[in-house]
N, C-alpha and C positions, 0 to 999 in steps of 0.2 A: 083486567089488563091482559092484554095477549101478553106470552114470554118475548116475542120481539121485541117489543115497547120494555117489557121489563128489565131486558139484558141490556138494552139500549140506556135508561133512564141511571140504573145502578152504577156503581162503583166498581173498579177492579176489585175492589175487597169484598165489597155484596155479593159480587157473583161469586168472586172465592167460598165465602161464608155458605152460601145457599149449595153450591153443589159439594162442601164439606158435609154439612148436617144431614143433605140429602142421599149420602154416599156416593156419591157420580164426579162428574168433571165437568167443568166450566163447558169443553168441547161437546160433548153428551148435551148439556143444555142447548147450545151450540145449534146443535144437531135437529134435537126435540123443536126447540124454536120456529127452524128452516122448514119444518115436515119432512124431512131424509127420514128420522125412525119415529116409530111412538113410544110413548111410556107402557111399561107395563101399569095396572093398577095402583100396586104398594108404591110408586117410585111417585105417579102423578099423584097418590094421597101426600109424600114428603113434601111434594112443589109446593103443594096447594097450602100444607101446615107453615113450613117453613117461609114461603115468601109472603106470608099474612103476616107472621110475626116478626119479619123484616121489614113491612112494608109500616107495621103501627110503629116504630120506633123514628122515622123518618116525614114526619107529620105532614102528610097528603102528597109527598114526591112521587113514593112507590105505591104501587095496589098488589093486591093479592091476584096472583095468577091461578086462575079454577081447573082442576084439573082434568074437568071433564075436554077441556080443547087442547089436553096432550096425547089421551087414548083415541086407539083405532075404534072404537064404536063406544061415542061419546052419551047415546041413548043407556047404555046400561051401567054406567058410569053411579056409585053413587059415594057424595063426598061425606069422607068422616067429619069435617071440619063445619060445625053448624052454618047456617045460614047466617050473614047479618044483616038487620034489619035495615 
């Protein structure tokens, strides 16, 4: 799930939630979403942990947003969060 679709789909409290744990701001997401800025690495690994384990608590509404389509060069991207099958 692109973060468009994700900040779109979530709750005012979702997205509070997720750029708490992420340390960022809802705006920053905001932002990342648009393509104005990229994530650094450690920030798109939080997207990626975090809004997976938002997205299993909400049974099929939300997806995990991957965080290799928040970094400037998505090829050397590699996610700590395992694959799921």
């Amino acid at each position: 799930m692109k973060m468009t679709e994700f900040l779109r789909a979530a709750s005012k409290c979702e997205r509070a939630e997720v750029a708490e744990r992420c340390g960022t701001s809802v705006s920053y997401l905001y932002q990342l979403a648009g393509g104005h800025r990229h994530a650094s690495v450690l920030l798109a690994a939080r997207i990626e942990a975090h809004t997976g384990a938002l997205a299993s608590r909400t049974q099929g509404r939300l997806r995990q947003v991957p965080g290799r389509t928040l970094v400037l060069h998505p090829g050397l991207y590699r996610s700590p969060v395992p694959e799921r099958a």
